[in-house]
N, C-alpha and C positions, 0 to 999 in steps of 0.2 A: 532832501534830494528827491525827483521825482520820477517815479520807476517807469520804465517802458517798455511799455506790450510789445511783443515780437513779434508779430503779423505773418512773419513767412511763416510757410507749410511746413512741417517738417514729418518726412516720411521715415517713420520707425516700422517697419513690417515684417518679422520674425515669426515663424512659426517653429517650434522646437516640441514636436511628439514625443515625450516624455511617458513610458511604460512604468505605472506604480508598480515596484515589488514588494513583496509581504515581507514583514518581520517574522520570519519562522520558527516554529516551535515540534519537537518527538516528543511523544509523552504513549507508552504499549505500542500497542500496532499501529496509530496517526502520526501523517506526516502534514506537514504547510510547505507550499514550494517559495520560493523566493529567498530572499535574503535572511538571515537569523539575526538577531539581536544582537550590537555589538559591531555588528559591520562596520568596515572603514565606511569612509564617507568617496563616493565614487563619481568622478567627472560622465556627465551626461551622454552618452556616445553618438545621438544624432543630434546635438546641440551645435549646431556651426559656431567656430570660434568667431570668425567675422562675415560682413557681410559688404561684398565688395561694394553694391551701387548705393550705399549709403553708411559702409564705414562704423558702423553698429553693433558691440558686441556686445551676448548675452550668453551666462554663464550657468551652466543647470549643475547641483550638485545633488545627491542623494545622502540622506542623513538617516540612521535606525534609530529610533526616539520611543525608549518605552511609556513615553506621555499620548504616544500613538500610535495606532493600533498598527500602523499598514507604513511606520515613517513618514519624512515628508522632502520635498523638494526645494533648496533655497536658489531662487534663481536672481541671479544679479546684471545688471540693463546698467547702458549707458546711455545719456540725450545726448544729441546734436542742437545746437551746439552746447559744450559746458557750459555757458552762463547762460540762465534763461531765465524769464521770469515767470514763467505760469504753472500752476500746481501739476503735478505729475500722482495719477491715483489710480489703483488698482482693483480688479473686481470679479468675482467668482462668480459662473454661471454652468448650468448645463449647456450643452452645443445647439439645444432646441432655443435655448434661452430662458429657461424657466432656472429659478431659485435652486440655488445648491445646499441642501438643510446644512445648519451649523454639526449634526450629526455623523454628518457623512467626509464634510471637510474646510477646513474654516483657514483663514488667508491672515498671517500677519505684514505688515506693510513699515520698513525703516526709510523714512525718506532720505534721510540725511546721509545713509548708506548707500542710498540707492538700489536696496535687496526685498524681494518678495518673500517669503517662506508658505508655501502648501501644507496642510499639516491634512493625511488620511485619518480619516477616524473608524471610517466604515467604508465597504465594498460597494461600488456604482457597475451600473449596468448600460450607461446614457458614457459622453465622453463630459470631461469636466475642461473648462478653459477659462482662464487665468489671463486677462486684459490689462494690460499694462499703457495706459492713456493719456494724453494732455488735456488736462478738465475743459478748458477754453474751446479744445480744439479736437474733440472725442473721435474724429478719424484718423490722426495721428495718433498711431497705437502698435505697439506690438502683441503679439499673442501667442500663448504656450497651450498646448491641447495635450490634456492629461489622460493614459487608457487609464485602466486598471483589468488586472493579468487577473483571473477566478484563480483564487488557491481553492485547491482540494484538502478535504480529510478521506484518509482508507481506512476504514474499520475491516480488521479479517474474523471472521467467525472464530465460536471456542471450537465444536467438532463437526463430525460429517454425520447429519443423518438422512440413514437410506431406506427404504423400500423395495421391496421386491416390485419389479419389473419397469423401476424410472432408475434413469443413468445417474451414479452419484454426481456434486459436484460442487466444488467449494468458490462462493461466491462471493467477494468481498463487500463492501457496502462503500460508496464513492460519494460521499456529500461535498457540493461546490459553495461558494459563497458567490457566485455569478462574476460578470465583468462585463467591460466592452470588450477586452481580446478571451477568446477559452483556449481549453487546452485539451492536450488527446486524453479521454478518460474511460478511453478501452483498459480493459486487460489482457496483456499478452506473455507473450514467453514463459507459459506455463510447463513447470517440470513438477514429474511428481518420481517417489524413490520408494523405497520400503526403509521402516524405521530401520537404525540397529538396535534399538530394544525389542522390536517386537520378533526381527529375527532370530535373538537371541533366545525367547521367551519361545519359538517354535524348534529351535533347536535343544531348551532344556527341556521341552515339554518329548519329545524324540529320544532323549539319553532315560528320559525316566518313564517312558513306552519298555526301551528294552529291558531297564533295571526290572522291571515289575514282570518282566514273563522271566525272567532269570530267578526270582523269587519263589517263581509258581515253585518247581524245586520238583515235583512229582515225574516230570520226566528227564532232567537235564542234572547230569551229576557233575560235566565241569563245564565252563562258560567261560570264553575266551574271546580277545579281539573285538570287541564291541566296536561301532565305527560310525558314528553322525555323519552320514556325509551331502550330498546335493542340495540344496534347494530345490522346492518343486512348484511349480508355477508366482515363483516370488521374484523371476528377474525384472527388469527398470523396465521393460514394454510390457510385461503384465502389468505391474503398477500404473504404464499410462493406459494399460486398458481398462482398466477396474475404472476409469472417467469418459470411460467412452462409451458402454454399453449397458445396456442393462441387467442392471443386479438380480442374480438367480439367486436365493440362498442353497440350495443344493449346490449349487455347482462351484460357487464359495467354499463349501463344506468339503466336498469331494475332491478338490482339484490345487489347493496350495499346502503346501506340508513339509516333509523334508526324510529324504531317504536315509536306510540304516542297514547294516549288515553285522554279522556278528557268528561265530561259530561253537558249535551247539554238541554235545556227547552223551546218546545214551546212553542212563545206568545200566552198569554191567550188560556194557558191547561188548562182545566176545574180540570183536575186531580191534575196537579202539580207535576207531578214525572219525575222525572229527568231519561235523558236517556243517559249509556255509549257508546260512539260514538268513536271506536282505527281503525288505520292505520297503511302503513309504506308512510314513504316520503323514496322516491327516488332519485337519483343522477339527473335521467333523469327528474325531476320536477324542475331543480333550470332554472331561466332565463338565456337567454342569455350570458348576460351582469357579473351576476354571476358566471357563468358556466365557461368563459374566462378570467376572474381574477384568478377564483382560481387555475387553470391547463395552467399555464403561463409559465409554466418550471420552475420556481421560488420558488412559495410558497413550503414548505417542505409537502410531501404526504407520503413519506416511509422514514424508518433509517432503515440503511443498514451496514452489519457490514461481513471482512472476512479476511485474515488471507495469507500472501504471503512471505515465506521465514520465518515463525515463528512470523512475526509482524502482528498485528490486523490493522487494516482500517476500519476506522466506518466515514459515512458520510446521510446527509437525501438528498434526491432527491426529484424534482418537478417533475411533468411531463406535455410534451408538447403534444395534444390533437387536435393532424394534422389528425389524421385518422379518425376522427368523418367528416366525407363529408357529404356535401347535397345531399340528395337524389330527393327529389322534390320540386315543388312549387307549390300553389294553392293560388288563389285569390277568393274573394267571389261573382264574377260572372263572364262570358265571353265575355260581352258587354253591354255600353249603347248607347240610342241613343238619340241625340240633336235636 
């Protein structure tokens, strides 16, 4: 039998913007945006089901394929008319029209299905498009134009460190893998709180202020009503100011702490009357040795919580307490002699 060329035109002209999304992955503080591994397989949503002045339908599905970095897209075409004889072939290019490396994303072709398959390998930053053609007749052709969406990674730091006289502040680190479409990769909605360990740890460092002058024992014969009570300079808008201004260590030292009251009886009062005796302890009252433990970079002092590309990030920070330098030294005399 002897086959016969089809000669008419036949106009296939489809364009179907098709947005790659990532297979994502959490692994610490890194996020990937897009779809996670596992995903159903999801009908294309600017893929027109048909196409009225030529009756042409093309079918875009999205598939999560851990053989692929990023998934891939099977899209499925019909010719006009069903019986035809001239080959039907498919072809990947950039939009410039330069080579699409096999690296970045490689085309399988079933003809007998009638189905293309996309497969991402790697992130483009060009738009990629996907020509669906009659070999005879190479302008009769449909065409799918592929973005690809930059996933981001967020790395959040381990601590805070500060310096006397620059504003602290904790700054994530935002690596992109690029695209043709980007995304918002500000950081906003920044809250900051005071830990509850570390208020805890100014409130036990406060109870064991009073225990120790109760100790002293040389003036005080009974001791009564002991009382931790305020916070002092540790509410939520100190906390978001400790990121807004510049770090003074004095004024660190002198100005967050936590008040205490407590009533107090000299030995042998004649009277007997008890006298209320409050303060505040200060940061800048704990020792040494205390002072260095607890601002280690380590222990948790602030929770911190903010918001990059529509995803939250919440983590607690230490902080490291290099700025506090010695100022002087004094001994209790300037010589003896032997």
């Amino acid at each position: 039998m002897e086959h016969i060329q089809i000669k008419k035109p036949i106009k296939i002209a489809i364009i179907c913007l098709a947005a790659l999304i990532a297979a994502g992955a959490v692994a610490g503080a890194s996020y990937w945006a897009g779809l996670k591994n596992g995903a159903q397989a999801q009908t294309c949503q600017t893929c027109p089901a048909t196409i009225s002045e030529s009756g042409v339908a093309v079918k875009c599905a999205y598939k999560a394929n851990s053989a692929d970095a990023y998934g891939s897209y099977e899209i499925t075409y019909t010719v006009t008319p069903a019986i035809y004889t001239d080959e039907i072939a498919v072809k990947l290019a950039y939009s410039d029209g330069s080579e699409v490396p096999s690296t970045v994303a490689t085309l399988d072709h079933d003809v007998s299905a009638q189905k293309a398959t996309i497969h991402c390998k790697a992130a483009f930053t060009k738009q990629v498009v996907a020509t669906i053609y009659a070999a005879s007749t190479p302008t009769v052709k449909a065409t799918i134009v592929f973005d690809f969406t930059e996933k981001i990674t967020v790395t959040l730091p381990d601590s805070i460190a500060i310096s006397d006289g620059k504003v602290p502040a904790i700054t994530p680190t935002v690596a992109t893998t690029g695209g043709t479409k980007t995304v918002d990769k500000s950081v906003k909605n920044q809250t900051y709180a005071w830990n509850a360990n570390f208020v805890s740890w100014v409130k036990a460092k406060t109870k064991a202020h009073i225990d120790a002058i109760e100790k002293e024992g040389n003036l005080i014969d009974y001791y009564q009503n002991e009382l931790v009570g305020d916070l002092v300079g540790l509410s939520a808008s100190d906390a978001a100011s400790f990121f807004s201004t510049a770090f003074n260590a004095n004024t660190f030292l002198t100005s967050k702490g936590c008040k205490y009251s407590y009533d107090w009886l000299y030995r042998l009062d004649p009277d007997g009357v008890y006298t209320t005796q409050s303060g505040t302890w200060y940061l800048g009252s704990a020792s040494h040795a205390d002072f260095t433990a607890e601002f280690n970079g380590t222990n948790p002092v602030f929770d911190w919580t903010c918001s990059i590309n529509g995803k939250t990030y919440s983590k607690s920070f230490g902080l490291t307490l290099s700025a506090i330098a010695v100022t002087g030294i004094t001994a209790d005399t300037t010589g003896y002699s032997f």
